[in-house]
N, C-alpha and C positions, 0 to 999 in steps of 0.2 A: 486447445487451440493448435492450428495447423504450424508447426513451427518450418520457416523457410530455409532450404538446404546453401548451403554457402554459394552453390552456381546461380539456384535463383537470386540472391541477396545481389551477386556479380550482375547480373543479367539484370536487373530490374534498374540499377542504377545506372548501367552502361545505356540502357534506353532512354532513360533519362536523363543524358548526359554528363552522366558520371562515374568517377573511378571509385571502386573500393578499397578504401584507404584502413588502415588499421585503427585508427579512431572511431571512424563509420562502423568497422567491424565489433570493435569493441559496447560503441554504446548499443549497436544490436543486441551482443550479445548480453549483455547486464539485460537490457529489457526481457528477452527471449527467458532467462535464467529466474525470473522473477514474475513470471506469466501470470500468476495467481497474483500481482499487486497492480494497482495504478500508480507510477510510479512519475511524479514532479521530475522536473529540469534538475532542479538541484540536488535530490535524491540520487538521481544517477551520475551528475557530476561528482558526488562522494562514494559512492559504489569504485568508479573507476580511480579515483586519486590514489589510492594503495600503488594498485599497477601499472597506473600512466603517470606519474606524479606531476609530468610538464602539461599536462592538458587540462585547459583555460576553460570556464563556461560558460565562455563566448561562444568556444568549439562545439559546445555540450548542444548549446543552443540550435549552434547553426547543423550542425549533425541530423539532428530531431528535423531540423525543417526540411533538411534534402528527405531523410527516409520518408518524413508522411507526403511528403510532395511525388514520388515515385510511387507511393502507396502501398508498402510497409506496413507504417504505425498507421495509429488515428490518434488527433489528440480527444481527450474528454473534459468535457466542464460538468465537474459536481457543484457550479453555484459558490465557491467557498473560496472564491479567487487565483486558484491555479488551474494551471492548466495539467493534464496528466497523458499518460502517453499509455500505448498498450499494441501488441503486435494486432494487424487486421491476420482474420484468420485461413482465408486465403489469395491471391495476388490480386483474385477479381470481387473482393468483397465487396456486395453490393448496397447492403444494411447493414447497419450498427445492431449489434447484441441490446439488450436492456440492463439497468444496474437498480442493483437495490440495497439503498444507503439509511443503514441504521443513526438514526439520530441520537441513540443514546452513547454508542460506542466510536463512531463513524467508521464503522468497518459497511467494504463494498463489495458485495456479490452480483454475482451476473446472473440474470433470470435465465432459467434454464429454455425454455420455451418463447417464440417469435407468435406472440398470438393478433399482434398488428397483422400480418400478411391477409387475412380473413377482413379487418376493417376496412385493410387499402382497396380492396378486389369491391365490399361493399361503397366503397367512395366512388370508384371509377365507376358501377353498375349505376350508383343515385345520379351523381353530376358529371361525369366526363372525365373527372381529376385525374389526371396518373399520377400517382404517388410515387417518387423515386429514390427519397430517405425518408428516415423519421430518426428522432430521438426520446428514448422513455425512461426516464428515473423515477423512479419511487421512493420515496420518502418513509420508513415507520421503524420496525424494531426489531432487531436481528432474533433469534430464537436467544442465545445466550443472555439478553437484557429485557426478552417481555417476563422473564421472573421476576426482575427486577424493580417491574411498575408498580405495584400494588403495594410496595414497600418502601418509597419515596414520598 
């Protein structure tokens, strides 16, 4: 993922109507530094307590909603009752990546390949639709736990 250089971080929220504040900065950067996880509100609320010890996760909260509101993050629903957070990968991301959630392990990778772009182009050619997001999770067995199955 494209990580964002501190002026755009500046620039993206100053258009947005906002300063970058060292908190902002911070929960950035725990996300940014952890790019390979989906990482909950309160995961990153405990990443930064070490080094901010006075910040609340109320802040944590409301941080999270300025950056995807400027459009930053994005948040994610794996269905499992959180919400999760992830840098978008760049300022004008237009579609969501796909994810693919092991049910044995719950560990989540992102599909390498965008192979919707091909169904939306067939949806608009069939009915007129423009497609202008989608969201795709997958459901089944990480490589590390399909050993796993035939031994349960």
């Amino acid at each position: 993922m494209n990580r964002h250089s501190g002026n755009i971080l500046k620039n993206m929220l100053r258009d947005g109507g906002y300063k970058l504040t060292p908190q902002r900065q911070a929960v950035y950067d725990v996300i940014a530094g952890h790019g390979d996880k989906h990482l909950k509100c309160e995961e990153i609320y405990l990443l930064l307590a070490a080094e901010f010890p006075r910040i609340g996760l109320a802040t944590v909260y409301r941080t999270l909603g300025v950056l995807t509101e400027v459009g930053l993050l994005s948040k994610v629903n794996f269905d499992d009752g959180f919400l999760r957070y992830e840098l978008n990968s760049s300022p004008a991301d237009v579609h969501r990546h796909h994810h693919l959630i092991c049910l044995r392990c719950g560990r989540i990778d992102e599909a390498v390949d965008d192979l919707m772009e091909e169904l939306e182009k067939a949806v608009l050619e069939a009915s007129g639709f423009q497609v202008e997001d989608h969201s795709v999770k997958m459901y089944g067995y990480c490589r590390s736990c399909r050993p796993h199955l035939d031994k349960a």
